[in-house]
C-alpha positions as CSV (number, residue, x, y, z in Angstrom):
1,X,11.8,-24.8,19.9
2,X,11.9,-28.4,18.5
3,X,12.0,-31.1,21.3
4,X,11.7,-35.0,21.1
5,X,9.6,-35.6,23.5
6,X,8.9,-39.5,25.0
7,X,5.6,-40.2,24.9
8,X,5.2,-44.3,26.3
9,X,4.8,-47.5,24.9
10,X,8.2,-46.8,23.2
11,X,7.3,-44.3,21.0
12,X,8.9,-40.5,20.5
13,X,7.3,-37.6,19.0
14,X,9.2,-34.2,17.9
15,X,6.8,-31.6,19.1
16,X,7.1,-27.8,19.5
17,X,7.4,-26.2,23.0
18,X,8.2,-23.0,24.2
19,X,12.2,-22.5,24.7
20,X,12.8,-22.5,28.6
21,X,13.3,-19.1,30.5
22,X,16.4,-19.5,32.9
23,X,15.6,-18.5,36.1
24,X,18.2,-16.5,38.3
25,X,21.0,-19.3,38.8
26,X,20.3,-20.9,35.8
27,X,21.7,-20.5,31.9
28,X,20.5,-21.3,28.5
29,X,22.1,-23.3,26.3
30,X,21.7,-23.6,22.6
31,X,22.2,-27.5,21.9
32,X,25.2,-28.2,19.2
33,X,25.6,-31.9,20.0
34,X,23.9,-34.5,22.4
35,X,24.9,-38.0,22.0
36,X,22.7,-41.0,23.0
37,X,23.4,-43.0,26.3
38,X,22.4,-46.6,26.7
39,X,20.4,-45.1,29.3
40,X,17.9,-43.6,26.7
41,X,17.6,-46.7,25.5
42,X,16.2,-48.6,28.8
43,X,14.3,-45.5,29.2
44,X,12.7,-45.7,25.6
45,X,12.6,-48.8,24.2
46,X,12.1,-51.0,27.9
47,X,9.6,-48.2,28.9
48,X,11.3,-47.0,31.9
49,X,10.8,-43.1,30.7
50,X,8.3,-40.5,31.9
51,X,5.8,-39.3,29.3
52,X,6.3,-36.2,28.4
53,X,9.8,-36.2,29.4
54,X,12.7,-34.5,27.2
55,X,15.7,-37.3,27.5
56,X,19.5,-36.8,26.5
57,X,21.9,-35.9,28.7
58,X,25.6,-36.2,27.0
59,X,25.3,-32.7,25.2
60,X,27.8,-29.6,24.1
61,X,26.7,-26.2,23.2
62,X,26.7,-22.5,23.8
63,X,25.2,-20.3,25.9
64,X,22.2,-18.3,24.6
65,X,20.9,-16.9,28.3
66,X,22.2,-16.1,32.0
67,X,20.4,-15.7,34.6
68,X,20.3,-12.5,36.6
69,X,22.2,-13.7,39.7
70,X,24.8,-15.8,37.5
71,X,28.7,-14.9,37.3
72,X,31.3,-16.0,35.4
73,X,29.7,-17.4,32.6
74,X,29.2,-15.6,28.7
75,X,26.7,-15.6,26.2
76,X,28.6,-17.7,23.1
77,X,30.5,-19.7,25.6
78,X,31.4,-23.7,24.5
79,X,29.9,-25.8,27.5
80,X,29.1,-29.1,28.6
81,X,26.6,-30.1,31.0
82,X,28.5,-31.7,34.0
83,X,27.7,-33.5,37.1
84,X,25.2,-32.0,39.6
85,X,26.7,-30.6,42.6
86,X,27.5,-32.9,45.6
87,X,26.8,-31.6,49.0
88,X,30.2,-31.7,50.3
89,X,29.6,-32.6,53.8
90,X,28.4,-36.4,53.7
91,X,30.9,-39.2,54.2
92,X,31.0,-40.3,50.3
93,X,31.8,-36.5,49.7
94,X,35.0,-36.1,51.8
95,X,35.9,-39.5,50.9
96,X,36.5,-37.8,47.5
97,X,33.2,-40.0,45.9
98,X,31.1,-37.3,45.1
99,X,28.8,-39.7,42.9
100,X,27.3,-41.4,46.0
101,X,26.9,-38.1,47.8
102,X,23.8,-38.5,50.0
103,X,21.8,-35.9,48.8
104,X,21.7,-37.2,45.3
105,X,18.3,-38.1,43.7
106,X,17.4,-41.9,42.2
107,X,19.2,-43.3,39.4
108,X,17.3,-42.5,36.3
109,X,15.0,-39.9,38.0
110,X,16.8,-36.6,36.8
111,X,15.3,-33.7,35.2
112,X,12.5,-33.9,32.6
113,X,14.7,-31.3,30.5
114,X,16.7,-33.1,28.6
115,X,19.1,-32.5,25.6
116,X,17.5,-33.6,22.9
117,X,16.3,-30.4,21.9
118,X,16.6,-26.9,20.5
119,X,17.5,-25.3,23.8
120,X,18.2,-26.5,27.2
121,X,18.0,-25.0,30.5
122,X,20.4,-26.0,33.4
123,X,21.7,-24.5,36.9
124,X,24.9,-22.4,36.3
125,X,27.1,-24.7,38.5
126,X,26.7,-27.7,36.7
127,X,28.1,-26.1,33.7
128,X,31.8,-27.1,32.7
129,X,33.9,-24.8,30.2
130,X,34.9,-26.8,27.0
131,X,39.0,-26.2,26.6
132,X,40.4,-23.9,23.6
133,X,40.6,-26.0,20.5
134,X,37.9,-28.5,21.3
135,X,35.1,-28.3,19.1
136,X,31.8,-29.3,20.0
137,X,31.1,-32.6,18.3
138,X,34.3,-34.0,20.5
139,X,33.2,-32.4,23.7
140,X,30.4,-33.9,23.8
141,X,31.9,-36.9,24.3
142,X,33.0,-35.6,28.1
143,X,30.3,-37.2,29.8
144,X,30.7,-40.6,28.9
145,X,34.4,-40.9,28.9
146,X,34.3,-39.3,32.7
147,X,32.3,-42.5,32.9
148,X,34.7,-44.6,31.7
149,X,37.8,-43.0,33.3
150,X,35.6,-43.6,36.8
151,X,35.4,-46.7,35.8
152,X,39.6,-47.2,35.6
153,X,40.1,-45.5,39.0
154,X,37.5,-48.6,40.2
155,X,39.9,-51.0,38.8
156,X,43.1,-49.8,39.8
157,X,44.7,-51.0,37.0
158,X,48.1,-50.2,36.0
159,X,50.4,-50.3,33.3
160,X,51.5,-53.7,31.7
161,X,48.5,-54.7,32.9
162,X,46.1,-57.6,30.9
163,X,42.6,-56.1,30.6
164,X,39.2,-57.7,29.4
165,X,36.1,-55.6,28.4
166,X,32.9,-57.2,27.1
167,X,30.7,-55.7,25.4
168,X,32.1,-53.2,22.7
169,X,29.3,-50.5,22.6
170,X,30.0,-46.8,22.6
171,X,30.9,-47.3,26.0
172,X,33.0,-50.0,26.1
173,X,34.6,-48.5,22.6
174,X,35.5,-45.4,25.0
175,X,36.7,-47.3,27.7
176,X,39.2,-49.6,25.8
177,X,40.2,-46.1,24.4
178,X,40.5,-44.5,27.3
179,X,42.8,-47.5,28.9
180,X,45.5,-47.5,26.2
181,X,45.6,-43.6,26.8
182,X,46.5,-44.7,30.3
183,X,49.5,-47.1,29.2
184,X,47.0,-50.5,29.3
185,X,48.5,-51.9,26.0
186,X,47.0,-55.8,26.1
187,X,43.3,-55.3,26.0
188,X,40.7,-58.2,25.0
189,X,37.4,-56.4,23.6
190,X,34.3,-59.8,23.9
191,X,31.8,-58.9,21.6
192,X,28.8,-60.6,19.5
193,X,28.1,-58.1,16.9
194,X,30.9,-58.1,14.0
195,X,30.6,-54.1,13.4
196,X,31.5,-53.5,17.1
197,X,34.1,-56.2,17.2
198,X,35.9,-54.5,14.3
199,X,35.6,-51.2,15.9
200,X,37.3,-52.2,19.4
201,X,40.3,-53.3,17.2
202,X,40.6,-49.9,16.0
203,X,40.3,-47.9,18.6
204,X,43.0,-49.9,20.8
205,X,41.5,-53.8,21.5
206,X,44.6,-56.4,21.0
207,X,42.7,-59.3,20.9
208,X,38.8,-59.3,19.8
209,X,36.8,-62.3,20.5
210,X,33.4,-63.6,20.5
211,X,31.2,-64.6,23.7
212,X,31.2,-67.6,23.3
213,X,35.5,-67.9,23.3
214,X,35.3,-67.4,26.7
215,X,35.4,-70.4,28.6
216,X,34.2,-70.7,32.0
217,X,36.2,-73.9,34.4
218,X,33.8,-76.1,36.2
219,X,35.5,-75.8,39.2
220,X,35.6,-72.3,40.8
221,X,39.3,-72.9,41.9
222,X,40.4,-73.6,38.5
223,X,41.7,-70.3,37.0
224,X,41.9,-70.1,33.3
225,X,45.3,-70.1,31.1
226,X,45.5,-66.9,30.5
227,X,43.4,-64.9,33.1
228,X,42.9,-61.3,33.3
229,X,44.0,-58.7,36.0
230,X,40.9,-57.0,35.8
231,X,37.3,-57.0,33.2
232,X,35.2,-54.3,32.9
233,X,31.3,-55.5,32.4
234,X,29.6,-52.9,30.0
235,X,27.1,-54.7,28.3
236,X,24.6,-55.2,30.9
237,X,24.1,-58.2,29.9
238,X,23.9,-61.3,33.1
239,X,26.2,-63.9,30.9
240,X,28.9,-61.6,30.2
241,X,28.9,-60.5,33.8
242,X,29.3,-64.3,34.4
243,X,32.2,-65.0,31.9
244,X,34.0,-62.1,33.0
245,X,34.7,-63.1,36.5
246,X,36.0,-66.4,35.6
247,X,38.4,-64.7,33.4
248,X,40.3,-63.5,36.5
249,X,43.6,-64.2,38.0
250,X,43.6,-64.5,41.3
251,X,43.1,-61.4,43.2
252,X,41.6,-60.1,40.2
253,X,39.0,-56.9,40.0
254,X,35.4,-57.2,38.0
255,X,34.4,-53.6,37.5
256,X,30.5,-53.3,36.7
257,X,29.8,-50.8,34.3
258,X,26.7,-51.4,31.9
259,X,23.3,-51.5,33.2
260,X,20.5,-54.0,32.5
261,X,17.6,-55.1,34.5
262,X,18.2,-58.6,34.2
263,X,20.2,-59.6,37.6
264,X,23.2,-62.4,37.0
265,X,24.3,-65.2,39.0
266,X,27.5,-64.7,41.1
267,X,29.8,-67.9,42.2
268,X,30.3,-66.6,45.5
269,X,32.7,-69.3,45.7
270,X,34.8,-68.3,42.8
271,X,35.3,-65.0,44.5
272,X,35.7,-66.1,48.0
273,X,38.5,-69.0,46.5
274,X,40.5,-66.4,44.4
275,X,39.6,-63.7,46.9
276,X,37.9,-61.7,43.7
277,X,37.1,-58.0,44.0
278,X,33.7,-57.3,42.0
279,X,32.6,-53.5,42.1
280,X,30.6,-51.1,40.5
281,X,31.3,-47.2,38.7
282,X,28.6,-45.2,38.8
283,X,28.7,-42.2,37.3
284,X,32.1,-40.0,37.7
285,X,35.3,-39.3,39.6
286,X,35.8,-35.6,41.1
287,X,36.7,-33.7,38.8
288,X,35.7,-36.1,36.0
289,X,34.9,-34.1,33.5
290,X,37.6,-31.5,33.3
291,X,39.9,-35.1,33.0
292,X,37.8,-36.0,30.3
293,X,38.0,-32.7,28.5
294,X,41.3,-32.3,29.1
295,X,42.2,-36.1,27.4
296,X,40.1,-35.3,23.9
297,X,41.8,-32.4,23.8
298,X,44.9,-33.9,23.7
299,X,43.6,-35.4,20.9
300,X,45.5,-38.8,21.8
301,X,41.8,-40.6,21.2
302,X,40.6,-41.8,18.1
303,X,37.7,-39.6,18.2
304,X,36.8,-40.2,14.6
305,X,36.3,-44.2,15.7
306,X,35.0,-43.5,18.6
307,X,31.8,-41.5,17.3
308,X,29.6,-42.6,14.5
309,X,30.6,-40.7,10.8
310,X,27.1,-39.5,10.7
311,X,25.1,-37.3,12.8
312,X,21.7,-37.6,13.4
313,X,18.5,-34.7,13.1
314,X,16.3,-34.9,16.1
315,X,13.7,-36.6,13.9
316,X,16.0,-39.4,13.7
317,X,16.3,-40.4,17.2
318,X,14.0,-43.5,17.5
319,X,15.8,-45.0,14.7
320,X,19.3,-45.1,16.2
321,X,17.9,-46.2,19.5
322,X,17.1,-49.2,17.3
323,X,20.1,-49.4,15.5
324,X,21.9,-49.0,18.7
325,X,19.9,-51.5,20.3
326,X,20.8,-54.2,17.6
327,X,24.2,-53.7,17.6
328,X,24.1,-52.1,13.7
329,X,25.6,-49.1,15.0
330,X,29.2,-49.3,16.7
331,X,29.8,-45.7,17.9
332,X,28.7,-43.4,20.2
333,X,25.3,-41.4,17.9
334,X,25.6,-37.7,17.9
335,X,22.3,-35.9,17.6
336,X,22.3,-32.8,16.3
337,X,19.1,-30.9,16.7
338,X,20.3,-27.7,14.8
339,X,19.8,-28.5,11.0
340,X,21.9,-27.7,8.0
341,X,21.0,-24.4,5.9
């Protein structure tokens, strides 16, 4: 089979390997659609990737190989690869958190089997059945919208509601989405790149501003004029993390979504004066991904917004990691490793 394979100093090759065996508990999945997380990106282009490692982990296919031990699944089944199974038994577990289970390995540290790929190979029970009537291109948009929707369940956020998400990326795009499914109607998308501004009005922003429109008081008692019940952070990026929280109304919630390795500087005394709640989302709710799966198939998203019109072979990887990177592309990048005929 035909993998992209990460190779170091920020470079990608598309090599041949042999297509995995599954073992006993394991299935085989031949790859239809695998769309690229900002998390490739750190682990390409800021070199936090392991050479030789296959990346890609927001994929949809159907299943070539069970193993001999597995039940319940089909050869030419629609899947998705879901979350890995929690133990069950810790205190984040029956606290209904299964993303900070105690057994789970280091952020970033998965498998070396990723998606991006002819084939993969993953354990039977982290498979999740794709619903009737959802094709594969929109499926694979389950993982990152269970990310998203975790993200709401942080906030508490409600109806009627004012909302503020910087940073329009894919993510932030399926997040501002994902609220107005959820009855959030007044929803400010902050974003520097035009492309992405214009996108966030289309799949449900109200207001789209730049960065920069975002004032910050002096004083850390001063609350703006129009403050915010809750912003969602999905950039990464320290300012934004910054401007958000001075957005809020009192009592208001700062959920921390996007990732960067640059650390911001928190006014502790902005959030001890307004008593502030800042968290993070990592990852998913229980049963994430069957609500994910369950909300494109209602088709009340704006899928077509929401993903990028073109698809991308596997040899065209490293360039939307760039285009990503720059803000040139708005949506989320399907890479499709099968090729026309």
């Amino acid at each position: 089979m035909r993998a992209v394979v990460y190779q170091g100093s920020r470079k990608l090759s598309l090599e041949e390997r042999p297509v995995p065996e599954p073992g006993g508990d394991e299935v085989l999945v031949e790859v239809s659609h695998c769309g690229i997380c900002g998390s490739d990106l750190h682990l390409v282009l800021e070199e936090m990737g392991r050479p030789g490692s296959i990346g890609g982990h927001e994929w949809s296919g159907r299943i070539a190989a069970v193993g001999s031990r597995v039940q319940g699944w089909r050869e030419g089944e629609l899947v998705v690869g879901g979350p890995s199974p929690s133990c069950g038994e810790c205190h984040a577990c029956l606290a209904g958190r299964p993303s900070l289970c105690s057994g789970r390995g280091e952020a970033g540290m998965g498998r070396s089997e990723g998606a991006f790929a002819d084939y993969v190979r993953v354990a039977a029970d982290e498979l999740v059945r794709v619903p009737d009537g959802l094709g594969p291109r929109e499926a694979a948009l389950a993982e990152p919208l269970a990310v998203a929707l975790h993200a709401i369940t942080r906030s508490a956020v409600v109806p009627g509601a004012r909302a503020l998400v910087t940073g329009a990326g894919p993510l932030g795009l399926l997040l501002i989405a994902a609220l107005r499914a959820r009855g959030v109607e007044a929803i400010t998308a902050s974003e520097p790149a035009p492309r992405r501004r214009e996108r966030a009005g289309r799949v449900g922003a109200t207001l789209l501003v730049e960065p920069d429109a975002l004032v910050t008081p002096r004083m850390p008692f001063t609350i703006v004029d129009e403050p915010y019940d809750v912003a969602f952070e999905c950039s990464g990026n320290p300012r934004a993390m910054e401007s958000a929280l001075a957005q809020l109304r009192r009592t208001g919630t700062l959920v921390i979504v996007g990732t960067g390795m640059r650390r911001p500087k928190l006014d502790h005394n902005r959030v001890l004066l307004n008593e502030l709640v800042v968290t993070g989302a990592y990852c998913y709710d229980a049963g994430g991904f069957e609500d994910a799966l369950t909300l494109l198939a209602s088709r009340t998203l704006p899928t077509d917004a929401l993903i990028e019109p073109g698809d991308v072979p596997l040899a065209g990887l490293e360039d939307a990691l760039h285009g990503l990177a720059a803000g040139e592309l708005a949506g989320k990048v399907m890479v499709v490793p099968k090729e026309a005929p």
